[in-house]
N, C-alpha and C positions, 0 to 999 in steps of 0.2 A: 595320134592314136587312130586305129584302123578295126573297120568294122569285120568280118568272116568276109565277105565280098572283094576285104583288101583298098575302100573306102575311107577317105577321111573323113574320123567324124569330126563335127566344128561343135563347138558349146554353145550354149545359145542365145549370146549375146552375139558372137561373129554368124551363126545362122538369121537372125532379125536383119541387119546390116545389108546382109546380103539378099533375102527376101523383100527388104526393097526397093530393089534394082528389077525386081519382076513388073510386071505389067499389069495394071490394072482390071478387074474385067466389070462392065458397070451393072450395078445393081447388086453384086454381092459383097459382105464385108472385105478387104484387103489384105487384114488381119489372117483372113481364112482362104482365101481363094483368091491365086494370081495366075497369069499364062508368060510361060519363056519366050524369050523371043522368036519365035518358029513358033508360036501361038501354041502351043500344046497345053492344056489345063494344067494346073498344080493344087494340091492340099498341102497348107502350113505341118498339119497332123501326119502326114503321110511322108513327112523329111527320109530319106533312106531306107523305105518297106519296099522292093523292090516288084513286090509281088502285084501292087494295087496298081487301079490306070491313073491316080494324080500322085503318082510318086514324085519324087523331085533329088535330086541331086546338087552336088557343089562342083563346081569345074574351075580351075585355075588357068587364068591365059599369063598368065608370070614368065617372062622372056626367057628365065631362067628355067622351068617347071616346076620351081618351089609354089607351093602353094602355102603356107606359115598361114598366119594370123592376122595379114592385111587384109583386110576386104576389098580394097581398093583393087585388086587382080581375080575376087571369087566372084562366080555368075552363078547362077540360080538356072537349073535348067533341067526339063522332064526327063525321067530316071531312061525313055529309051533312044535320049540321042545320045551320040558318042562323043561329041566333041563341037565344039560353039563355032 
């Protein structure tokens, strides 16, 4: 399923999986606040609002370009980089 964007959305048990694989930031909960690898902030809350600065998106590095329902190929990574 795809968002107007033309984004996958994940449900949200494959969105936690993948959040994580984000990075820690210390002092605030994990639950709520991580950074992608290229340290850019993220909000749990703000999964796919493309509008906000802790947006966050899902990226698949799948050899294939499937991105499905494995976690094991989706990243977690701020809504404005284009690719991991």
């Amino acid at each position: 399923m795809t968002n107007r964007f033309g984004q996958t959305r994940y449900n949200v048990s494959i969105r936690k999986k993948v959040w994580m694989k984000a990075l820690s930031i210390e002092g605030h909960p994990d639950d709520i606040w991580r950074r992608d690898k290229q340290g850019n902030v993220m909000n749990w809350q703000e999964y796919g609002k493309t509008g906000s600065p802790y947006a966050w998106k899902i990226l698949s590095n799948h050899p294939d370009g499937i991105a499905g329902d494995d976690a094991e190929h989706l990243h977690p990574i701020h809504h404005s980089v284009d690719n991991l």
